[in-house]
Every structure is written in C-alpha cells, then in structure tokens.
PDB file of N, CA, C and O in Angstrom:
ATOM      1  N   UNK A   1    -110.806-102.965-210.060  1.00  0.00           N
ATOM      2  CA  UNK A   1    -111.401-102.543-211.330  1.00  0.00           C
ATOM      3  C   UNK A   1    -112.852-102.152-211.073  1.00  0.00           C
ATOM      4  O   UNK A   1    -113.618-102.942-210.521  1.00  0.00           O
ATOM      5  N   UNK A   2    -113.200-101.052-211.431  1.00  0.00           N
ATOM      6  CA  UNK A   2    -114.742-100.481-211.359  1.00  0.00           C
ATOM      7  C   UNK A   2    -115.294-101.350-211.798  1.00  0.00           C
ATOM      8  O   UNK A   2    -114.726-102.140-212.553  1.00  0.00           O
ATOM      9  N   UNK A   3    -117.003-101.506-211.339  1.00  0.00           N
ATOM     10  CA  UNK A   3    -117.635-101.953-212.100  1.00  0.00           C
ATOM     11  C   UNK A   3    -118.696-101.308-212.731  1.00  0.00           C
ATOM     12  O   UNK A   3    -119.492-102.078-213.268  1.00  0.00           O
ATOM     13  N   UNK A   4    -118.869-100.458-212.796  1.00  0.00           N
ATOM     14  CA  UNK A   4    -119.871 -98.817-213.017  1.00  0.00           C
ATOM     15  C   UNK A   4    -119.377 -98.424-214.160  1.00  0.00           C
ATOM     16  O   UNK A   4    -118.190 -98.108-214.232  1.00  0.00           O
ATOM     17  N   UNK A   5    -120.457 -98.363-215.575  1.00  0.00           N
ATOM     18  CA  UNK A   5    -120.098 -98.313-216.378  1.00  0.00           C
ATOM     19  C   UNK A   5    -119.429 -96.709-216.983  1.00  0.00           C
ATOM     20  O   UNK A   5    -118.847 -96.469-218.041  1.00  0.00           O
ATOM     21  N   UNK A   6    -119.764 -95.863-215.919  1.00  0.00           N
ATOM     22  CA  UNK A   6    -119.358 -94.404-216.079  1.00  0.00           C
ATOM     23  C   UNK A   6    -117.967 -94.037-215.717  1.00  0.00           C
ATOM     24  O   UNK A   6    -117.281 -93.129-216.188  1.00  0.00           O
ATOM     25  N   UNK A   7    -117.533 -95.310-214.364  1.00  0.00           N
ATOM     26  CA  UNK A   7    -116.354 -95.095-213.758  1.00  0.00           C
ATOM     27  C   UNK A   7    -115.374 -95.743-214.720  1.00  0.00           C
ATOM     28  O   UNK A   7    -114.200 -95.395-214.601  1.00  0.00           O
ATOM     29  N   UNK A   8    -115.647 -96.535-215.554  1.00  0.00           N
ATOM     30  CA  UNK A   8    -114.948 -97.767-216.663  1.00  0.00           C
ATOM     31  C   UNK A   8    -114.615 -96.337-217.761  1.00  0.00           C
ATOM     32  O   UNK A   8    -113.462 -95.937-217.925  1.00  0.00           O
ATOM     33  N   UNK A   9    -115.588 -95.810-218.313  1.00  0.00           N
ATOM     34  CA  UNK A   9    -115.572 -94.738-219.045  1.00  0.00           C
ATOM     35  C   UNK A   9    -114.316 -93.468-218.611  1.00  0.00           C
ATOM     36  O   UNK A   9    -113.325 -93.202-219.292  1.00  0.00           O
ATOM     37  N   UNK A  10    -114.721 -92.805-217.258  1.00  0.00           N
ATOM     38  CA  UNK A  10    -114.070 -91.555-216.560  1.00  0.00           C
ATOM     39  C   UNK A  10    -112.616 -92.550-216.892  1.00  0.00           C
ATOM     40  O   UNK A  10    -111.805 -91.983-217.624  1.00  0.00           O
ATOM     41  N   UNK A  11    -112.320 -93.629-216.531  1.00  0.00           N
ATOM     42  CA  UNK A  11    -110.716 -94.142-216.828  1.00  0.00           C
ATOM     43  C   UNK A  11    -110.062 -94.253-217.665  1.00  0.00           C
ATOM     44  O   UNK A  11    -108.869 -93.951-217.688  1.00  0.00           O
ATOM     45  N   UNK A  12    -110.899 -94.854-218.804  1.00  0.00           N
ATOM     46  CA  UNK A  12    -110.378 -94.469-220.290  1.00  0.00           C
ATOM     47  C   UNK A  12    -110.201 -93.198-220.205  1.00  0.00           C
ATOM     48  O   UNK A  12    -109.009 -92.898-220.267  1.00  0.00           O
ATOM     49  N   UNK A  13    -111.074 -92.123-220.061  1.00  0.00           N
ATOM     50  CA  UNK A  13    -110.796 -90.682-220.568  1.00  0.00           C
ATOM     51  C   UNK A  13    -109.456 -90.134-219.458  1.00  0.00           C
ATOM     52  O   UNK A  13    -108.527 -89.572-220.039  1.00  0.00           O
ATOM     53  N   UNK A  14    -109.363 -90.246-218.279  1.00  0.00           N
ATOM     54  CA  UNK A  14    -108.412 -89.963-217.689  1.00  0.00           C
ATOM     55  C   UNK A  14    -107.010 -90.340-218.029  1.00  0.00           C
ATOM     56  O   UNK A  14    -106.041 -89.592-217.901  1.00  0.00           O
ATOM     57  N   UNK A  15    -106.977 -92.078-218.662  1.00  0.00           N
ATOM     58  CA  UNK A  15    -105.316 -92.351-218.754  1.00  0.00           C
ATOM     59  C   UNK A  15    -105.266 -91.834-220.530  1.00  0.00           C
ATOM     60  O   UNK A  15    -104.133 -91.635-220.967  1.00  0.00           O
ATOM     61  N   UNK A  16    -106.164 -91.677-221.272  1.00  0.00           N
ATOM     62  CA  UNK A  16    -105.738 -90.451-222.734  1.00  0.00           C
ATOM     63  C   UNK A  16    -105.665 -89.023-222.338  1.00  0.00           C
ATOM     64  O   UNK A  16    -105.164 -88.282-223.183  1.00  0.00           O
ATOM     65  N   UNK A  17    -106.051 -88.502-221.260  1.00  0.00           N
ATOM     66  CA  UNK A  17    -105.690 -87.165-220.743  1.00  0.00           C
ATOM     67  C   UNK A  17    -103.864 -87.385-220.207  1.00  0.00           C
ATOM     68  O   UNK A  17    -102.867 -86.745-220.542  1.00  0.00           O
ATOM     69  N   UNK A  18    -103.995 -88.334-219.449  1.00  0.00           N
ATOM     70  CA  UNK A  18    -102.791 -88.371-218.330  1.00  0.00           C
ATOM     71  C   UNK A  18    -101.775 -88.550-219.941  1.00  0.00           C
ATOM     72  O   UNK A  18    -100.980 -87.634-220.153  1.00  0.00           O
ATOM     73  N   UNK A  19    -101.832 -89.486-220.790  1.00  0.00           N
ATOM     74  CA  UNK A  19    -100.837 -89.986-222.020  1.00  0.00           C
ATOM     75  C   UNK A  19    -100.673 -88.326-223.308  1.00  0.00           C
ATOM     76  O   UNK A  19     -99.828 -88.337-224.203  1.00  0.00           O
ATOM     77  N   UNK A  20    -101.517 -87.256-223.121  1.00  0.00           N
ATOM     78  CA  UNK A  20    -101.616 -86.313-224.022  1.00  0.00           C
ATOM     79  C   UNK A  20    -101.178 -85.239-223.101  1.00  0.00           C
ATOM     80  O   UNK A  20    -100.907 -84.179-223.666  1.00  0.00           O
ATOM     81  N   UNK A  21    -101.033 -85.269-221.701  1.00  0.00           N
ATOM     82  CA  UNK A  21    -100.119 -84.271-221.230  1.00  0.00           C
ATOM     83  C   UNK A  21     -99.167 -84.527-220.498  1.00  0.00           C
ATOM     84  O   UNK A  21     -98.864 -83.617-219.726  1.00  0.00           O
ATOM     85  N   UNK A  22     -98.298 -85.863-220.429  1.00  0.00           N
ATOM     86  CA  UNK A  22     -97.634 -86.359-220.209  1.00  0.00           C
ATOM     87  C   UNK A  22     -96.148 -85.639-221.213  1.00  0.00           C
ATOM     88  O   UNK A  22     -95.152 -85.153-220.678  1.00  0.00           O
ATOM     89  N   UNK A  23     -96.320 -85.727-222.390  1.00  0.00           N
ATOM     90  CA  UNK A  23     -95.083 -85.181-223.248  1.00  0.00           C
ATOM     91  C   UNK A  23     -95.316 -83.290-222.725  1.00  0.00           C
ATOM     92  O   UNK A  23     -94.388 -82.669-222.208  1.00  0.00           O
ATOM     93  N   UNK A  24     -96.283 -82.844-222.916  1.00  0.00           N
ATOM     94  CA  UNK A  24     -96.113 -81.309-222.514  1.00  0.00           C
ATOM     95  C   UNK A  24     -95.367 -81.010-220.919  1.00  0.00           C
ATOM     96  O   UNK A  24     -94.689 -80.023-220.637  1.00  0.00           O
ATOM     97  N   UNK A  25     -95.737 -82.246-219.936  1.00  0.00           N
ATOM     98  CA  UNK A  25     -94.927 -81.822-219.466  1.00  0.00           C
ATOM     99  C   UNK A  25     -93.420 -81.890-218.967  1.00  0.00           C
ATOM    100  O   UNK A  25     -92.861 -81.121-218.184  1.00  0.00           O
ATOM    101  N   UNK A  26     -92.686 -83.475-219.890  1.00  0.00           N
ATOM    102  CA  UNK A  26     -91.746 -83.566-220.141  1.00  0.00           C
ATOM    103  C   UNK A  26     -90.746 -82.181-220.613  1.00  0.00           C
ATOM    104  O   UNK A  26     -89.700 -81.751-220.128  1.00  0.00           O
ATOM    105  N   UNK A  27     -91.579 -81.723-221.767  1.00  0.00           N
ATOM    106  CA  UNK A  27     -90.779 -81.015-222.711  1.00  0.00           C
ATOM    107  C   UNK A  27     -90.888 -79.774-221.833  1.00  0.00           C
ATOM    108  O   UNK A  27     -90.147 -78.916-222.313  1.00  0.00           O
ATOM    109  N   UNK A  28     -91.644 -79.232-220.506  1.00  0.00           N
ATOM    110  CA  UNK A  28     -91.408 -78.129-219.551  1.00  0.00           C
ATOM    111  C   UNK A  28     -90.354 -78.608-218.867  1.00  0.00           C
ATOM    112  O   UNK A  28     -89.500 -77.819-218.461  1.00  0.00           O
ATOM    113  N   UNK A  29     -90.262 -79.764-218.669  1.00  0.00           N
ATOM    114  CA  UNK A  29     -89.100 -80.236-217.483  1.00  0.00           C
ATOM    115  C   UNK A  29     -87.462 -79.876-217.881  1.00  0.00           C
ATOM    116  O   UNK A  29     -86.587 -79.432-217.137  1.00  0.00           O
ATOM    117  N   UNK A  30     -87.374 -80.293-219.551  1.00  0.00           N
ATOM    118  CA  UNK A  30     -86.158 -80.518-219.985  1.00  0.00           C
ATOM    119  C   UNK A  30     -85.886 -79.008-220.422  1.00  0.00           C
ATOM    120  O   UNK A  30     -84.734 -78.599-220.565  1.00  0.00           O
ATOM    121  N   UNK A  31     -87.068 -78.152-220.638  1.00  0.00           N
ATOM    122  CA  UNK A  31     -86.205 -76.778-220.947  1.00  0.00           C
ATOM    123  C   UNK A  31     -85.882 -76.106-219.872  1.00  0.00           C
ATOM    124  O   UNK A  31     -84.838 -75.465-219.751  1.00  0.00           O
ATOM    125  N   UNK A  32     -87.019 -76.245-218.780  1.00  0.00           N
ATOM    126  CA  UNK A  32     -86.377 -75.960-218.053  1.00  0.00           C
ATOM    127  C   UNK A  32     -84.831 -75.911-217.025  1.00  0.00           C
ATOM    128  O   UNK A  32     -84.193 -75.118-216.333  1.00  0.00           O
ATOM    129  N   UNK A  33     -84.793 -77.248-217.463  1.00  0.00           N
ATOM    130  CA  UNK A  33     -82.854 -77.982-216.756  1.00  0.00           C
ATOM    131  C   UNK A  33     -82.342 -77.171-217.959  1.00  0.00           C
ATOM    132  O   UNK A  33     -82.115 -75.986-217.717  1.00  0.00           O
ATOM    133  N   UNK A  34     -82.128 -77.591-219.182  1.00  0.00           N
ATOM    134  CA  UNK A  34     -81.788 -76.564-220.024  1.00  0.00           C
ATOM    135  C   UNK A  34     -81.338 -75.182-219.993  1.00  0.00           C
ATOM    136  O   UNK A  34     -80.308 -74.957-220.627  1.00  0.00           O
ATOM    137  N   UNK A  35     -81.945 -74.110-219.331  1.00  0.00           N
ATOM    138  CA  UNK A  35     -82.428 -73.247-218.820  1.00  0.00           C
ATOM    139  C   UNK A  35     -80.966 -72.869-217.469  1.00  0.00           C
ATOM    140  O   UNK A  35     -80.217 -71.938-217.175  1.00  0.00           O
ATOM    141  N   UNK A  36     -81.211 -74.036-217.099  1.00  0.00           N
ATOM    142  CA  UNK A  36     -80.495 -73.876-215.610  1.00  0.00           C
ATOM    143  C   UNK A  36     -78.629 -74.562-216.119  1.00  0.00           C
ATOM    144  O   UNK A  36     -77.618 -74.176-215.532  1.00  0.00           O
ATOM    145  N   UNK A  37     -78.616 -75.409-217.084  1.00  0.00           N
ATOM    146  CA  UNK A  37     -77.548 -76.003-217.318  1.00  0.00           C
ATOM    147  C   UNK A  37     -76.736 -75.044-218.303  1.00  0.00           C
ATOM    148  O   UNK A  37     -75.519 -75.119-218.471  1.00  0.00           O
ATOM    149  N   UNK A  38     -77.716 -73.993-219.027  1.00  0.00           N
ATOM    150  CA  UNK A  38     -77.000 -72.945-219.969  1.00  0.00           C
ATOM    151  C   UNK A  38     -76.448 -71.793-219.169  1.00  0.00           C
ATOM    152  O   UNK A  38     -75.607 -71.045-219.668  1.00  0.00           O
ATOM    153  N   UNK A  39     -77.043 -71.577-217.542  1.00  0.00           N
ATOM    154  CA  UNK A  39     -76.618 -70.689-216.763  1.00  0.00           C
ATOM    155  C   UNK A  39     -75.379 -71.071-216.057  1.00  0.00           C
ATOM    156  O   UNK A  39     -74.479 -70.244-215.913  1.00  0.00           O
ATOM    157  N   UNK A  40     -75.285 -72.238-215.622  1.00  0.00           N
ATOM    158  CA  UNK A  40     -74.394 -73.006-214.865  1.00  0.00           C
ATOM    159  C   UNK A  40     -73.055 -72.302-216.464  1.00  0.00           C
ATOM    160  O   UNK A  40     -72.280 -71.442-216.044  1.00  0.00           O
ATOM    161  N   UNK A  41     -72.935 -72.541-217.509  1.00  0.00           N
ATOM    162  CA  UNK A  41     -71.670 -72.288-218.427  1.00  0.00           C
ATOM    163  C   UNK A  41     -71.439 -70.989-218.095  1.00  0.00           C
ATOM    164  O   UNK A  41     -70.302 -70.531-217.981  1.00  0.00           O
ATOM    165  N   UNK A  42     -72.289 -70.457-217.956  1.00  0.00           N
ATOM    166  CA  UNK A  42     -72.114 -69.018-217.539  1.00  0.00           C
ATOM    167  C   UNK A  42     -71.595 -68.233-218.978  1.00  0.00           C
ATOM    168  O   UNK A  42     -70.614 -67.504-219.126  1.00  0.00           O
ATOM    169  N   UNK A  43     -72.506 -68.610-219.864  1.00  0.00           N
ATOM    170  CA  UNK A  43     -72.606 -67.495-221.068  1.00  0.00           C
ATOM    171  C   UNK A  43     -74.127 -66.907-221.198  1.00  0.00           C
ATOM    172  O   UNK A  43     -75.250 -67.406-221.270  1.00  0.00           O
ATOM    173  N   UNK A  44     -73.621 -65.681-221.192  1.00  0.00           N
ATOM    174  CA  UNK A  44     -75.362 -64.893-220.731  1.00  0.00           C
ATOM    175  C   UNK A  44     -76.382 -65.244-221.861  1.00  0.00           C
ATOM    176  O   UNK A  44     -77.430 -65.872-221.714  1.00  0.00           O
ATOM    177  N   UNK A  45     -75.825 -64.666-223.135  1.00  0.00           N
ATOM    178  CA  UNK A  45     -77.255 -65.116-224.282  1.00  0.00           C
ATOM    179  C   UNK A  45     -77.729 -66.044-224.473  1.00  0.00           C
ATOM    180  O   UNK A  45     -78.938 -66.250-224.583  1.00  0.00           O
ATOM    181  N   UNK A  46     -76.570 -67.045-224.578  1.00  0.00           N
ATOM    182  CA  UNK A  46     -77.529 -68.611-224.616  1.00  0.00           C
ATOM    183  C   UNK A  46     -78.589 -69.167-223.473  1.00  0.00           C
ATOM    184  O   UNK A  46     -79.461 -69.995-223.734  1.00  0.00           O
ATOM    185  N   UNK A  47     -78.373 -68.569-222.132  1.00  0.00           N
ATOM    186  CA  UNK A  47     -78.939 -68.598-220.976  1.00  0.00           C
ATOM    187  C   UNK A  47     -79.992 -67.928-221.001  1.00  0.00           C
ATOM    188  O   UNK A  47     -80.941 -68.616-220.624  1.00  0.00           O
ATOM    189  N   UNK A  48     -80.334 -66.666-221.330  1.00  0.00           N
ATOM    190  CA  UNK A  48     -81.035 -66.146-221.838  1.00  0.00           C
ATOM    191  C   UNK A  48     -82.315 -66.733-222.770  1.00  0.00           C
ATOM    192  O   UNK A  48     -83.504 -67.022-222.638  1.00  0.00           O
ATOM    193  N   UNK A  49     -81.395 -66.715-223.672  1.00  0.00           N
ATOM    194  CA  UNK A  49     -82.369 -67.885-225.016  1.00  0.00           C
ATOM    195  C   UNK A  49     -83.188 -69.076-224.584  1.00  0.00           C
ATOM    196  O   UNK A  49     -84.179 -69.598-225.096  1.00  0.00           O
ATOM    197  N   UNK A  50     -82.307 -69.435-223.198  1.00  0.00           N
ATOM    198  CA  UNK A  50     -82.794 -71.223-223.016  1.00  0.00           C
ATOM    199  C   UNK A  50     -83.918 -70.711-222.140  1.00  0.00           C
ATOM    200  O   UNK A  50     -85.056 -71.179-222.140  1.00  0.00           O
ATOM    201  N   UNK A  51     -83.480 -69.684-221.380  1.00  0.00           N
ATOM    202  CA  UNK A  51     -84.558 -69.316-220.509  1.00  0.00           C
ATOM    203  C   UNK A  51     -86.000 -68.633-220.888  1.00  0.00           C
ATOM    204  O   UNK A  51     -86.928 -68.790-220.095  1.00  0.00           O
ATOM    205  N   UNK A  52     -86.196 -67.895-222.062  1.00  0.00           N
ATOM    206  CA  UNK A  52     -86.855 -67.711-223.096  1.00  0.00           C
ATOM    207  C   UNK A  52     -87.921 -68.519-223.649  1.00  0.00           C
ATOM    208  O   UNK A  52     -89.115 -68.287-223.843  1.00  0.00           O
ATOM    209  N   UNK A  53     -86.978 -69.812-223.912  1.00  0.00           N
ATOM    210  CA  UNK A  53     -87.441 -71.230-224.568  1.00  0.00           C
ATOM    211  C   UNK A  53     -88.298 -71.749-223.680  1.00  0.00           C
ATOM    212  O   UNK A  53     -89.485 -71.958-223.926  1.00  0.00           O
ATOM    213  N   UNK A  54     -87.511 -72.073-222.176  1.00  0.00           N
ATOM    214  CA  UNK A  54     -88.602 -72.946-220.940  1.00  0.00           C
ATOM    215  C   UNK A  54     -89.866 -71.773-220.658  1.00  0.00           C
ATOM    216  O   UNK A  54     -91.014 -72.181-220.481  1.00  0.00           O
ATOM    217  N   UNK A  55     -89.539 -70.209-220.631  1.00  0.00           N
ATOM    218  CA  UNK A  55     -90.952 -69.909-220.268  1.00  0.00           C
ATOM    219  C   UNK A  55     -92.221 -70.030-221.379  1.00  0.00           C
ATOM    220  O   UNK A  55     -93.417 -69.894-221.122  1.00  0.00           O
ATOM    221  N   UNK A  56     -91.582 -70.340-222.741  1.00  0.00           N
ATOM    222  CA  UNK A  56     -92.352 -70.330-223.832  1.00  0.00           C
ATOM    223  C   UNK A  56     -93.441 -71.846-223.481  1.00  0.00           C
ATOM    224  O   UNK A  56     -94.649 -72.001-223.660  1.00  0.00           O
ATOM    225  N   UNK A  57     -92.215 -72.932-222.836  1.00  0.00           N
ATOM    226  CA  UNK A  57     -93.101 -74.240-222.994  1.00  0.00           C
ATOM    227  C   UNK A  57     -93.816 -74.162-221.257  1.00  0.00           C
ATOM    228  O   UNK A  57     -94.628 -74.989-220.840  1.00  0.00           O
ATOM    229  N   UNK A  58     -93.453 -73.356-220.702  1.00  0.00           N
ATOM    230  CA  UNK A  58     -94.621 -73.205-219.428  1.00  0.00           C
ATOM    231  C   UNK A  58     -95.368 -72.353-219.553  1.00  0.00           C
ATOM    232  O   UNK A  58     -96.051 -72.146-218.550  1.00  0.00           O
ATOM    233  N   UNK A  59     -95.597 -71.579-220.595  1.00  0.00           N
ATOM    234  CA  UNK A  59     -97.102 -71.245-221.245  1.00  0.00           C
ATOM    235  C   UNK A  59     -98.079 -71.968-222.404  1.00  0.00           C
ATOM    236  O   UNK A  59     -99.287 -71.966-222.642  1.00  0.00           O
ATOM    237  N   UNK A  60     -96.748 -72.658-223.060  1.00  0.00           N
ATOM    238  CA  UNK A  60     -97.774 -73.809-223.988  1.00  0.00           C
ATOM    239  C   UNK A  60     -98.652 -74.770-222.530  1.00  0.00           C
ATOM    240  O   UNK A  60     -99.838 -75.085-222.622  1.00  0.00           O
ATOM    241  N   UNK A  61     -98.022 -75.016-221.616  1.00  0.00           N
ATOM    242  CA  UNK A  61     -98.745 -75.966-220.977  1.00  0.00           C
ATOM    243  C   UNK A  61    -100.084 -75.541-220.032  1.00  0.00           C
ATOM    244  O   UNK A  61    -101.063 -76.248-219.798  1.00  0.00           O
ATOM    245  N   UNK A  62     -99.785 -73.989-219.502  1.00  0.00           N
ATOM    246  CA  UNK A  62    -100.559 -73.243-219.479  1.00  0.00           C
ATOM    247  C   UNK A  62    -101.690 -73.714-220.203  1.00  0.00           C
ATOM    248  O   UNK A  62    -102.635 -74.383-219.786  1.00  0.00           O
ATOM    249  N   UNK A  63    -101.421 -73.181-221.582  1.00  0.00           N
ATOM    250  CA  UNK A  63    -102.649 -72.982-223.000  1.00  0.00           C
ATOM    251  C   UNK A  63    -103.185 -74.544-222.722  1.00  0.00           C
ATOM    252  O   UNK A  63    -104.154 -74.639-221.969  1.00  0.00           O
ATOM    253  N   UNK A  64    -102.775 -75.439-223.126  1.00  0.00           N
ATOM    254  CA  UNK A  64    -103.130 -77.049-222.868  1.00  0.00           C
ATOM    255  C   UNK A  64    -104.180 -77.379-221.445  1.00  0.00           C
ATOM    256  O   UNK A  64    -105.020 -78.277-221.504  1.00  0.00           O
ATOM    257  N   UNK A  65    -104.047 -76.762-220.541  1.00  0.00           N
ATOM    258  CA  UNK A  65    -104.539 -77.305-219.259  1.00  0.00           C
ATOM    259  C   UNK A  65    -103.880 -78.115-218.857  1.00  0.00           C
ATOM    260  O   UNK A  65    -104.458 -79.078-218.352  1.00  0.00           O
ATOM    261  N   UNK A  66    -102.632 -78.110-218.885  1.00  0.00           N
ATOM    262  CA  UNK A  66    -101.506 -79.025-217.886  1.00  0.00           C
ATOM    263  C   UNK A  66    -101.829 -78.443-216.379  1.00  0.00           C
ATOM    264  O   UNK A  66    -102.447 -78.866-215.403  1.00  0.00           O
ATOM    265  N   UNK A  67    -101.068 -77.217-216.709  1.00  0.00           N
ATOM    266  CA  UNK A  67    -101.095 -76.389-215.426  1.00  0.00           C
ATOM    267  C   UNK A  67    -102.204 -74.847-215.345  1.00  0.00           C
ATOM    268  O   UNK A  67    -102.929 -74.360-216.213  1.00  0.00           O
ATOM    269  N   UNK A  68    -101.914 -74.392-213.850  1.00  0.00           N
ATOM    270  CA  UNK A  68    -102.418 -73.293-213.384  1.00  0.00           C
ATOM    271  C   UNK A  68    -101.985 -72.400-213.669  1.00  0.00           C
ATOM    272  O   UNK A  68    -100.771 -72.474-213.483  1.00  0.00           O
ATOM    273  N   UNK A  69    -102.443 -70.927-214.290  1.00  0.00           N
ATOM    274  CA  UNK A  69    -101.705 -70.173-214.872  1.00  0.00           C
ATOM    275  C   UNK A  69    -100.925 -69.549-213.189  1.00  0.00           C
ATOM    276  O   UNK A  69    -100.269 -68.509-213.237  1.00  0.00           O
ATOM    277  N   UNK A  70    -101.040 -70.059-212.249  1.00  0.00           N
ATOM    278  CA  UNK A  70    -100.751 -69.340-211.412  1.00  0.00           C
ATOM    279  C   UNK A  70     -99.505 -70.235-210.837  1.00  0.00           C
ATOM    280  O   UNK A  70     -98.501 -69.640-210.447  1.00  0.00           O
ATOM    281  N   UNK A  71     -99.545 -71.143-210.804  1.00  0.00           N
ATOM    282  CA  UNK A  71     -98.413 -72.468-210.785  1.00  0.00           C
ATOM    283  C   UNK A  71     -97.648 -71.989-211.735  1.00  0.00           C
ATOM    284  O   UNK A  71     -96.587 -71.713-211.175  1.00  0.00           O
ATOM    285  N   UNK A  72     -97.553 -71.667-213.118  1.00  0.00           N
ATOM    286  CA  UNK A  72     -96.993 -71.497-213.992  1.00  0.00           C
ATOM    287  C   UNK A  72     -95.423 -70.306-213.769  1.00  0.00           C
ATOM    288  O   UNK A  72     -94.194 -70.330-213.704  1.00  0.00           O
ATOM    289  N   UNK A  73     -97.057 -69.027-213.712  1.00  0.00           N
ATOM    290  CA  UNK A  73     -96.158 -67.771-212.951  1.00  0.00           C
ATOM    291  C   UNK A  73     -95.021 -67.735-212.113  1.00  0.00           C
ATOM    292  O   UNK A  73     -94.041 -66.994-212.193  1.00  0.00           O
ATOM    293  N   UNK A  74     -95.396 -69.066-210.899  1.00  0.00           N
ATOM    294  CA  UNK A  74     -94.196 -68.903-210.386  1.00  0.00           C
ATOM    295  C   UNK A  74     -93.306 -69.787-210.416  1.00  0.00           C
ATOM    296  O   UNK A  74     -92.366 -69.617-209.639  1.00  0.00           O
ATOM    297  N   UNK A  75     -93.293 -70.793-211.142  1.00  0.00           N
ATOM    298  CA  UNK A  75     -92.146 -71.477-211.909  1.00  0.00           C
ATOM    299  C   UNK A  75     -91.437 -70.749-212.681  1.00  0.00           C
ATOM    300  O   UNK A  75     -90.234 -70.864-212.911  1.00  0.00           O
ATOM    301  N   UNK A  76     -92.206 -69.952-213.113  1.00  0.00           N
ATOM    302  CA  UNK A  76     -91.253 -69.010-214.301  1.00  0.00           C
ATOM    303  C   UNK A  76     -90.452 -68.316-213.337  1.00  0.00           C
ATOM    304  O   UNK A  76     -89.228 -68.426-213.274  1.00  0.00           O
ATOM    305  N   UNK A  77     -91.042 -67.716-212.706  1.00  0.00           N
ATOM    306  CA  UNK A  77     -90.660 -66.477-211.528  1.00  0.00           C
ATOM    307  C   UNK A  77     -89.015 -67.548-211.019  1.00  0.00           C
ATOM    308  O   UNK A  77     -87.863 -67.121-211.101  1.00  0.00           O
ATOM    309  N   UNK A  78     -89.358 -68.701-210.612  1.00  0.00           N
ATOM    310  CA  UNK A  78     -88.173 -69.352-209.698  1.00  0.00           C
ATOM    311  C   UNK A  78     -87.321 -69.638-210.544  1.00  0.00           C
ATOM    312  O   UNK A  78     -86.182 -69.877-210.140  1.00  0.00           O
ATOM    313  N   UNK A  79     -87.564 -69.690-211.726  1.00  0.00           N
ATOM    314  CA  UNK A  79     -86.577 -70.072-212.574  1.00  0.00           C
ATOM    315  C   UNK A  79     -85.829 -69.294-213.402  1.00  0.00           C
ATOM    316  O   UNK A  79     -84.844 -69.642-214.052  1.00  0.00           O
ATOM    317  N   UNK A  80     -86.548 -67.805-213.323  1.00  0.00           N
ATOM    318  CA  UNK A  80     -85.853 -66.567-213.596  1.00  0.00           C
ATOM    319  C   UNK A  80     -84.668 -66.509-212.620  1.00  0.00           C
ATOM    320  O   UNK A  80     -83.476 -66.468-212.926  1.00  0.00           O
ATOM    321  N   UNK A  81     -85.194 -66.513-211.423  1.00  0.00           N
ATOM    322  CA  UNK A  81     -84.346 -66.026-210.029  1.00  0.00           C
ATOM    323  C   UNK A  81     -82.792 -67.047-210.374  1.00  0.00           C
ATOM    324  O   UNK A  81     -81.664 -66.555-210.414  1.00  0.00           O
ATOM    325  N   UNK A  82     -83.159 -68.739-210.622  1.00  0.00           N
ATOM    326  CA  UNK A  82     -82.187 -69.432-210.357  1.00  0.00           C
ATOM    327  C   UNK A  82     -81.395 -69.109-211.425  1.00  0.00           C
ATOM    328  O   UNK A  82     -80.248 -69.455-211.141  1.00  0.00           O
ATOM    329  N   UNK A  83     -81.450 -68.523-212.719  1.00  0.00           N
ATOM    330  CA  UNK A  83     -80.754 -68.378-213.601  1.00  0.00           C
ATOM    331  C   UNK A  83     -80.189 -67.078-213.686  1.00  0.00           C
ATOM    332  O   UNK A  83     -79.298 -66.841-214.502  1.00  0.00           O
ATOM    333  N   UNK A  84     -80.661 -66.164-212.863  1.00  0.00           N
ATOM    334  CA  UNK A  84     -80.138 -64.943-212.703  1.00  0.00           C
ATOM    335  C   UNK A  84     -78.963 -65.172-211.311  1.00  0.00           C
ATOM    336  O   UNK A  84     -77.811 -64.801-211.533  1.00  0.00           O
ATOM    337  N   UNK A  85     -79.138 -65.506-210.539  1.00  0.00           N
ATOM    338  CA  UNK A  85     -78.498 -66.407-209.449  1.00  0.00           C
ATOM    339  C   UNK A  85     -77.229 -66.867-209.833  1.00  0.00           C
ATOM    340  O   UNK A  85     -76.221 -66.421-209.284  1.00  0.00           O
ATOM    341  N   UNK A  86     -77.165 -67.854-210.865  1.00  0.00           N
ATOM    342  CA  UNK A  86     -76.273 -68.674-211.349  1.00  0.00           C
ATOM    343  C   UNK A  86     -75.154 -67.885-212.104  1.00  0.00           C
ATOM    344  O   UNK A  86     -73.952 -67.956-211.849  1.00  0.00           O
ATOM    345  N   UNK A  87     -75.868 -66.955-213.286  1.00  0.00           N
ATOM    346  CA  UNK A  87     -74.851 -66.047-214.048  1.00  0.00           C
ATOM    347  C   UNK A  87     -74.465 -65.133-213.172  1.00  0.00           C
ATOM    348  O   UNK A  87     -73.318 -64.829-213.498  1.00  0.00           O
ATOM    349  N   UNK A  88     -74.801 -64.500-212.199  1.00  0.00           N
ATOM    350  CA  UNK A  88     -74.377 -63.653-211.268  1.00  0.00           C
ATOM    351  C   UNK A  88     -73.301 -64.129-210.571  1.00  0.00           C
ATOM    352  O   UNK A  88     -72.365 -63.352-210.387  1.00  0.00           O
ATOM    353  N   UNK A  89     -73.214 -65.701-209.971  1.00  0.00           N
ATOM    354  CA  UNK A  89     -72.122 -66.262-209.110  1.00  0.00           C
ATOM    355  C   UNK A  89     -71.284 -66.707-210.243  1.00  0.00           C
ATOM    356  O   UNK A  89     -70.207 -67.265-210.033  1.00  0.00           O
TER     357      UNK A  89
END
C-alpha cells in the first residue's frame, strides 16, 4: 500500500477508471462473439446486423478512451475478415 498521498489518490482514480471501462469493454467482447456466432448459422443479414452492432460498440469504446482508434481499426478489420470467412465456408 502507498504511502504518498498522490499515489493513494492516482489509485482511487485508476480503479473508478478501470470499474467505468470495464462494462464498455465487456459489451465489445460479447458483440463481438455475437458477430462471429451469427456467422457460424450462416444466415447473411443477421450476420451482417451483428456485425454492424460489434463495430458500432468498438467505436463507442473508441469515443470513451477504452481503446486506440488504431487497435480499434483492426479489430474491426479481423472481425470483418472472420465473418466474411465463416459465411463464405
């Protein structure tokens, strides 16, 4: 445990950062599987839609400062590929 009253401070503010983007990036995780589990049925629009949905919440997290808009890009990018991948096979 610090004993520095700035480092006592920086910890509070870090575990209400870590607890306020903790759900943003849950809710990227699950659309994303989403995303990948609507491709796996292999019906294109809903796959589509889901895939739609996850790039929507990996730009909310973007907007938030979760992530790098450049981290972002290519999550989207890999997760285009795997869902185009999937309906294709």
């Amino acid at each position: 445990m610090a004993n520095i009253a700035s480092q006592i401070k920086r910890n509070r503010q870090n575990e209400k950062r870590r607890l306020r983007n903790k759900s943003v990036r849950s809710e990227m995780k699950t659309r994303a599987k989403a995303a990948l589990a609507a491709a796996e049925t292999g019906d294109e629009d809903t796959a589509r839609e889901a895939l739609r949905i996850a790039h929507r919440s990996t730009d909310i997290a973007v907007s938030k400062g979760v992530l790098h808009k450049r981290t972002a890009a290519r999550r989207k990018s890999r997760l285009a590929a795997d869902v185009d991948r999937l309906l294709a096979g």
